[in-house]
C-alpha positions, 0 to 999 in steps of 0.5 A, a space after each residue: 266400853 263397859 257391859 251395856 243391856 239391849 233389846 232383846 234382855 235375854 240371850 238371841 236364842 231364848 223365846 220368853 214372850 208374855 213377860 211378867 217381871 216380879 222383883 223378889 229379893 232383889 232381884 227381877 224374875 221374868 215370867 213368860 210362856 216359852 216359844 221355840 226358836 222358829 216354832 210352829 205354835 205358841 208356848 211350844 215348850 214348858 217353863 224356865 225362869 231367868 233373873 237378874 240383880 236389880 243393881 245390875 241388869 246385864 247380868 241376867 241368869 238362867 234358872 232352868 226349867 220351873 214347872 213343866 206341861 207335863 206336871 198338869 193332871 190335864 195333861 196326865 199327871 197324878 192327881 188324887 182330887 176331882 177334876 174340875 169340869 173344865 171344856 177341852 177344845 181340840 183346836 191344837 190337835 197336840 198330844 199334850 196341852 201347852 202352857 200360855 202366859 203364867 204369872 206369880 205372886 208371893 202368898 201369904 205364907 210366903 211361897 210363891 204362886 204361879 198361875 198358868 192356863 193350858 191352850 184351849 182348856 177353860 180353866 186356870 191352874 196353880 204351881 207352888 214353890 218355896 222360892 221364885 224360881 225353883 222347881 214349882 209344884 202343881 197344887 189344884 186348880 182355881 174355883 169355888 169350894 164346891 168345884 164350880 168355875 167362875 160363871 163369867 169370862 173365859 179362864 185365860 191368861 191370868 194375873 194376880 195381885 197378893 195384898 193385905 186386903 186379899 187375893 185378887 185374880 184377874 181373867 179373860 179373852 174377847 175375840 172379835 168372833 168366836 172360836 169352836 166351842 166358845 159360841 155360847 160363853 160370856 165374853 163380855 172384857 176382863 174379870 176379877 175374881 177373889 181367892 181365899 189364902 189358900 190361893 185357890 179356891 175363889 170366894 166372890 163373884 166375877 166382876 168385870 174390870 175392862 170392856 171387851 169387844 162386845 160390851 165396849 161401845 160407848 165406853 172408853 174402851 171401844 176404840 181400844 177393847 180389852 183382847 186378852 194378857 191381862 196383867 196387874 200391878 199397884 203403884 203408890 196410890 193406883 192400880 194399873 190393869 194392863 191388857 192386850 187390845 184388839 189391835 194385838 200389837 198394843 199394850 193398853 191400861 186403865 186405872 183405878 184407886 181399888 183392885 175391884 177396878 172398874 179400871 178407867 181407859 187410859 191409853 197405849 203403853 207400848 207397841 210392837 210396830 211403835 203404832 200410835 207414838 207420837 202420830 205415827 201411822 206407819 209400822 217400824 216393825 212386822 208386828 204381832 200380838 204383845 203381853 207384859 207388864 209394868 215394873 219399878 226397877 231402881 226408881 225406874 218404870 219399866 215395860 215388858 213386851 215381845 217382839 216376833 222374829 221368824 216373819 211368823 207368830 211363834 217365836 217371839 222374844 221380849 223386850 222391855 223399855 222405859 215409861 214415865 208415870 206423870 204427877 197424875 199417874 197416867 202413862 204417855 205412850 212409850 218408844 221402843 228402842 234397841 237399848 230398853 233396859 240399858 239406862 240410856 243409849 248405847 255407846 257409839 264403840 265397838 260390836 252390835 249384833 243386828 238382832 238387836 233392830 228395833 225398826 225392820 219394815 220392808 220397801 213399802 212402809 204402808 205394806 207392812 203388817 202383821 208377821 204370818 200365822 196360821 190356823 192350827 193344823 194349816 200351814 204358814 203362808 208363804 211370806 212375802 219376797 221382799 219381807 226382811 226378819 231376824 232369823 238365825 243359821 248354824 255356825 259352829 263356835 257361835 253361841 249355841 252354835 247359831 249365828 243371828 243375822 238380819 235377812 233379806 235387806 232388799 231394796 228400799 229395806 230398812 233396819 234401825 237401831 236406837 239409840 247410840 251416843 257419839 262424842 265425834 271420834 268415830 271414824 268408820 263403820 263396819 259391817 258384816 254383810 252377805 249378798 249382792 247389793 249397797 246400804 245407805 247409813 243414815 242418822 235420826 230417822 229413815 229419811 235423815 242425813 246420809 253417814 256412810 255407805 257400804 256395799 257387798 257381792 259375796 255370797 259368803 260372809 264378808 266384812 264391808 268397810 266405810 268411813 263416818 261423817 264426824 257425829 256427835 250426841 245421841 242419834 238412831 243408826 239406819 240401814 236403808 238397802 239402796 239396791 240388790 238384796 243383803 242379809 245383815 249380821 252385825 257392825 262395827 263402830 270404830 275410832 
């Protein structure tokens, strides 16, 4: 079986959600913001860079860590300019600020830019380097010349755009409420703003570019509102502003034929609980808030997205899949699957690690809702008994000494992997199993033709054995609990 790419594209213990990808040289960076694995807030820890060869996406690299938190003057750093009068919200009660979702671009002088905002400090902040990923510099902070911020939208989540016509940075975060301290700010949807060559220093006034809750009544985007993950990229004769709705889970665009937008709704790209694709209105995963963005890989579009493990917000992993950009440039609204960057589905041969899920819903598909969050400083509430996630414990000899796993298969539960190619030789699958109970497998959907079966009482790891009704094509592969409760490592499909 030759090397096949999956869902997540990066090794199971690296959380880099909000990513960005760039193609450089190439190769494709991804930039995100930086969870840990089982951690207790967002972007806990500072920046790494990962890429891989465009010719070759199995085989990403580990850059190291780009820029640290630490290297921001708000967070104590050396500074000989004047800060500017940015508004720090003590929500977080952390000790230093962390860094939310960044994105880069290469300037006209050729470095490379990365733009970041801190957690609760209304401001954006630029790093500089000489190469995609080596170690960036902290260079000053985004406003006009004469140290006043962009009067309108909160500073958050930025993305920028580098052309021959200018520098374009996009902002924003629309609540459905507000959070202490920001009663009184403009929060009408997502801005722009341009930035002089210097990559800093703002040189028009905001424009808004896509409704927010507030302003979005009436318009195209009222059933979808912008929420926050503004991203930004120019395909052939369009640009595509994509944003996080509302709704959290979804990845929305519009489009327009200038970087000034207005941007015109168009749709959902993706979504983390497959909400919307094809009519569907019942989850195929716990669900939580999403960013990424678009990229042309080898003629190939592609999205970028998270998905969360844990059960909880903070320890999120990205995801990328497939698009179709039609003859009139819009997007239809894209599955997510286990196989995302691999060109096609997965072989029906040999080992898959269950991490790879692409469905994972408990007994009651209507039940199933966002994963746990917490306000800061309160604790997770408990989850619910019968809620299956990924999660991982310590194994010696394993990668990272860590062994990733599906828990809490209770009955009814389900987990989905799509999509394998069968040519008829497969005999028996395999399954690596701990727990007290039975799984069903099935092909195509939940409620599709039985294959095989398999079974445990073990409270240690043990390998479960069953035989396969002959398949051919490309089909999805469920495991559907039939009674008792299992925890789900890994299966083996074999000749």
């Amino acid at each position: 079986m030759s090397k096949q790419i999956f869902n997540p594209y990066l090794p199971f213990w690296e959380t880099v959600p909000d990513g960005e990808p760039h193609i450089f040289d190439g190769r494709v960076y991804v930039y995100g913001s930086h969870d840990r694995l089982n951690g207790t807030l967002f972007c806990e820890d500072d920046y790494v860079g990962w890429s891989a060869p465009v010719d070759d996406l199995t085989d990403w690299r580990y850059e190291g860590v780009i820029f640290k938190k630490s290297q921001d003057p708000i967070n104590g750093a050396p500074y000989s300019g004047k800060m500017p009068p940015y508004e720090k919200l003590d929500i977080f009660k952390v000790e230093e600020h962390c860094l939310y979702a960044p994105d880069v671009a290469q300037g006209p002088d050729g470095r490379y830019y990365l733009y970041y905002a801190l957690d609760n400090v209304n401001v954006i902040s630029v790093a500089v380097c000489d190469t995609p990923a080596g170690s960036y510099e902290f260079l000053d902070y985004v406003r006009y010349e004469d140290g006043r911020l962009p009067e309108y939208g909160r500073l958050f989540d930025p993305a920028i755009l580098c052309e021959d016509s200018g520098n374009y940075l996009y902002y924003g975060f629309c609540p459905d409420g507000r959070f202490p301290g920001m009663e009184d700010q403009n929060m009408d949807g997502a801005f722009m703003v341009r930035l002089a060559d210097d990559m800093h220093t703002v040189i028009s006034a905001p424009r808004l570019v896509a409704n927010g809750v507030e302003t979005a009544k009436g318009t195209p985007y009222e059933a979808h509102p912008f929420f926050e993950a503004s991203s930004i990229r120019h395909f052939g004769d369009w640009y595509y502003f994509v944003y996080s709705s509302l709704q959290g889970n979804e990845l929305c665009y519009g489009m327009a034929k200038t970087p000034e937008g207005p941007f015109e709704y168009k749709g959902v790209i993706v979504s983390n609980g497959d909400m919307g694709y094809k009519g569907n209105t019942l989850p195929t995963n716990y669900m939580g808030n999403n960013h990424g963005g678009l990229v042309y890989i080898n003629d190939q579009p592609y999205i970028f997205w998270h998905r969360q493990t844990h059960g909880h917000s903070y320890s999120r992993q990205g995801c990328a899949d497939a698009v179709e950009i039609l003859s009139d440039g819009t997007i239809p609204q894209t599955e997510i699957t286990s196989c995302g960057l691999n060109g096609g589905p997965l072989t029906a041969r040999g080992r898959y690690e269950t991490y790879i899920a692409c469905h994972l819903t408990g007994p009651d598909r209507s039940a199933v809702g966002n994963v746990a969050m917490a306000f800061p400083g309160t604790p997770l509430p408990a989850l619910p008994e019968d809620m299956p996630y990924i999660t991982e414990e310590a194994c010696p000899g394993g990668e990272k000494d860590l062994k990733p796993y599906i828990y809490n298969l209770c009955e009814n539960a389900i987990a989905g992997f799509k999509y394998f190619s069968f040519d008829g030789t497969e005999t028996e699958l395999t399954a690596e199993l701990r727990g007290h109970g039975a799984l069903k497998i099935v092909l195509d959907t939940p409620d599709g033709p039985a294959v095989g079966a398999v079974s445990c009482t073990s409270d240690t790891w043990t390998m479960a054995a069953s035989p396969l009704l002959k398949t051919e094509g490309t089909h999805a592969v469920y495991f559907i609990s039939t009674e008792g409760r299992l925890d789900i490592a890994a299966f083996e499909i074999k000749q």
